[in-house]
C-alpha positions as CSV (number, residue, x, y, z in Angstrom):
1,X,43.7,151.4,118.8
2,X,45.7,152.5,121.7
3,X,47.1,152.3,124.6
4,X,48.7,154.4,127.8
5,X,52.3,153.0,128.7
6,X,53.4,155.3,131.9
7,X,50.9,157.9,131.3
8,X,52.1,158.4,127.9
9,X,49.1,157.2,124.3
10,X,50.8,155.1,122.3
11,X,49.3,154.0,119.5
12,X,49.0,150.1,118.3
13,X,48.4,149.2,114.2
14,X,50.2,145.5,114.8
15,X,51.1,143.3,117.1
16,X,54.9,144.1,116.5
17,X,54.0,147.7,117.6
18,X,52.7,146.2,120.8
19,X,55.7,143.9,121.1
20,X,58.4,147.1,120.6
21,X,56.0,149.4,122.8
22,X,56.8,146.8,125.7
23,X,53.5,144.6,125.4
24,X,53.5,140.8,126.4
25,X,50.8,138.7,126.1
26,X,50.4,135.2,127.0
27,X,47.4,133.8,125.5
28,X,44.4,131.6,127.4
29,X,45.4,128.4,125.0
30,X,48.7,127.2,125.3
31,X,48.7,124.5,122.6
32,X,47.0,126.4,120.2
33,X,48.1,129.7,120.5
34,X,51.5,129.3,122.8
35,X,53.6,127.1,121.7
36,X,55.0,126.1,118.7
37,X,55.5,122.3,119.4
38,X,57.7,121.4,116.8
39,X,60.4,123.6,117.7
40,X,62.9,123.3,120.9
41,X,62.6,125.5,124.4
42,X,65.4,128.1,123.0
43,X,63.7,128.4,120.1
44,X,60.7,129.1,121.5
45,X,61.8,131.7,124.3
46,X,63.5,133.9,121.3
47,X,60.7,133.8,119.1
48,X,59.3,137.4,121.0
49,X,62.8,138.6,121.2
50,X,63.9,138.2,117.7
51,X,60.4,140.1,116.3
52,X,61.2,142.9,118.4
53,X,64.8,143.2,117.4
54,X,64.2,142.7,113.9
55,X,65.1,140.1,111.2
56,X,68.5,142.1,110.5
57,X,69.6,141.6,114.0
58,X,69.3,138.2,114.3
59,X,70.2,136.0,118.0
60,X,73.0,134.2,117.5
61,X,72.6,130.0,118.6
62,X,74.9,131.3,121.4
63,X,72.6,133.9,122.8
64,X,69.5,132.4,122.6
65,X,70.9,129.3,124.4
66,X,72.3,131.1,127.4
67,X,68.9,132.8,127.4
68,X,67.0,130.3,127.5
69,X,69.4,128.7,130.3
70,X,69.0,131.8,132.1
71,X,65.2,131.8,132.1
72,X,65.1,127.5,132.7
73,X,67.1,128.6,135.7
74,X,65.2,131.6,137.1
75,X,61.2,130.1,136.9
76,X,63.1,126.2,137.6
77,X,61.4,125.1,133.8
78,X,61.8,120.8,134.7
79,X,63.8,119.7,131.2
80,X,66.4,118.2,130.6
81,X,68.2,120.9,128.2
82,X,67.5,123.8,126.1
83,X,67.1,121.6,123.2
84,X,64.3,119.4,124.4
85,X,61.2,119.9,121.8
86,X,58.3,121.6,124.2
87,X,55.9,119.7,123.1
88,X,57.7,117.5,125.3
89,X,57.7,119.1,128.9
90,X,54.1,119.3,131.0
91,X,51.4,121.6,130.9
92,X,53.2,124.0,133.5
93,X,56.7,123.7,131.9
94,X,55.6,124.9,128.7
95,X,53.6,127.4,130.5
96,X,56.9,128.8,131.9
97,X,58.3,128.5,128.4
98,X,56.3,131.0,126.9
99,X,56.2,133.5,130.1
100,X,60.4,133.2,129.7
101,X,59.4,134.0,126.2
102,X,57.8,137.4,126.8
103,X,59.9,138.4,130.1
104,X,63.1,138.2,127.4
105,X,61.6,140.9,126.1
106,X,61.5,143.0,128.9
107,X,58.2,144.2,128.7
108,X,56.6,147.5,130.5
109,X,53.2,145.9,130.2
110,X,52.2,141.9,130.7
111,X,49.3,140.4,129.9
112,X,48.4,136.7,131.2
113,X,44.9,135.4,130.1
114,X,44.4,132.3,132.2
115,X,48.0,131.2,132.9
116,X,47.6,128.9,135.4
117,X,44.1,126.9,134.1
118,X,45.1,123.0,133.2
119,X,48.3,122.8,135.2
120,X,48.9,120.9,138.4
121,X,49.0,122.5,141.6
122,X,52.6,122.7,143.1
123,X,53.1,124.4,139.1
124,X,50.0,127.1,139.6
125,X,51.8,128.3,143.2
126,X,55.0,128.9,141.3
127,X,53.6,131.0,137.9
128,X,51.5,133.1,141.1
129,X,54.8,133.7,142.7
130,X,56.5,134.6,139.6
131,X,54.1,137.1,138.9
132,X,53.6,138.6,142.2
133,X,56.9,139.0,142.1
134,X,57.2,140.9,139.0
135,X,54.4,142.7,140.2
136,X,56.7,144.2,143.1
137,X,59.0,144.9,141.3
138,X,57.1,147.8,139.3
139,X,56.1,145.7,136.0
140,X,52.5,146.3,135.2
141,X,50.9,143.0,135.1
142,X,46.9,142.2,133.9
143,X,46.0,138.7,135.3
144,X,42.9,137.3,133.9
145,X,41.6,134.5,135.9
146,X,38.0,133.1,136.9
147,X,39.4,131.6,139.8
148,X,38.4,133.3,143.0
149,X,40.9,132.3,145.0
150,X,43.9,132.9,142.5
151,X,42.2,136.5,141.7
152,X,42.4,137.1,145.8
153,X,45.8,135.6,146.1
154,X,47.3,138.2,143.1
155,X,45.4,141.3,142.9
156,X,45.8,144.8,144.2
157,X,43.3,145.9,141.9
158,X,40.4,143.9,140.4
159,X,38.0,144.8,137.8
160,X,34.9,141.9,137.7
161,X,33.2,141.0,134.2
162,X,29.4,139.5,133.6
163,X,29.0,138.8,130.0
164,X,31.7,140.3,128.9
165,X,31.2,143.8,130.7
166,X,32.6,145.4,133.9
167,X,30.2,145.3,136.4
168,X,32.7,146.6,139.3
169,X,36.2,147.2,140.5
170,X,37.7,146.8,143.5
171,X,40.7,147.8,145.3
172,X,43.5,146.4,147.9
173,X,41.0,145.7,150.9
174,X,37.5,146.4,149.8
175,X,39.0,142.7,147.7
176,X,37.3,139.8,149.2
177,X,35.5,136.5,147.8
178,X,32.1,138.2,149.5
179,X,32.4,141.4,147.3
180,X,33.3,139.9,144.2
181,X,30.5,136.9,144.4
182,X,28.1,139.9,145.7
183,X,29.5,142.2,142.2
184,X,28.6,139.1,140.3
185,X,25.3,138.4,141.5
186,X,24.4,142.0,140.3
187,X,25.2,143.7,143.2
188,X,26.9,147.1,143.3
189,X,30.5,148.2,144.4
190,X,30.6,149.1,147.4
């Protein structure tokens, strides 16, 4: 397929085209298709990184540690060190993890598919700040979430799904908990 990155079709065969056309993705399962548990947090943030750079420029141990301290520092990931194993750190932390992951990047385009379902409360606040502000400062961010009141808290825009299709969109302040829940009850945009 393809896909319009500032106005522009670009066209995607792989997922490393994605990656190197300044895609991110965070996927809806962490521990299945996040993480890779066995490996430490550095590891784990360069993994995104090192595909779009390419195997012949490889991140040296150096590089990828003060990375991964710069990321720890900048979405306050709770670990000890860069070489704890994330299979060790909570839900959230690892969560943080693999958004450090895809921000290393530097990404034109990021796509988070539930990143703040399964992780405790005071954790969900700070991923929502993190992406708000992203959001303001110009990256284009897709926020996938059935939670009302996260979608209310995030969005400028919002396009609502039944069954897998879009039933309505709605913008800045036509965006309330009535419209949506009227959208999804097979209502009309107003």
């Amino acid at each position: 397929g393809e896909v319009k990155i500032k106005s522009e079709a670009v066209p995607l065969h792989s997922p490393l085209d994605a990656i190197r056309t300044g895609i991110a993705f965070c996927p809806e399962n962490r521990k299945t298709e996040g993480i890779i548990s066995e490996l430490s947090i550095w590891e784990n943030i360069i993994l995104a990184l090192q595909v779009k750079k390419g195997i012949f420029r490889k991140i040296s141990r150096k590089e990828a540690e003060e990375l991964a301290k710069e990321y720890i520092e900048k979405l306050q990931i709770k670990t000890p060190g860069t070489e704890q194993l994330i299979k060790n750190l909570s839900g959230g932390n690892q969560q943080k993890v693999i958004l450090a992951r895809w921000l290393a990047t530097e990404p034109e385009f990021l796509m988070l598919d539930e990143p703040t379902r399964g992780i405790d409360i005071g954790t969900k606040a700070e991923i929502q700040k993190i992406v708000m502000d992203l959001a303001g400062r110009g990256m284009a961010v897709l926020f996938i979430s059935s939670e009302i009141d996260e979608m209310l808290r995030c969005c400028t825009r919002m396009i609502v799904l039944r069954d897998m299709k879009q039933v309505g969109e709605l913008n800045g302040k036509e965006i309330s908990e009535e419209a949506i829940m009227h959208i999804m009850a097979g209502g009309e945009a107003s």
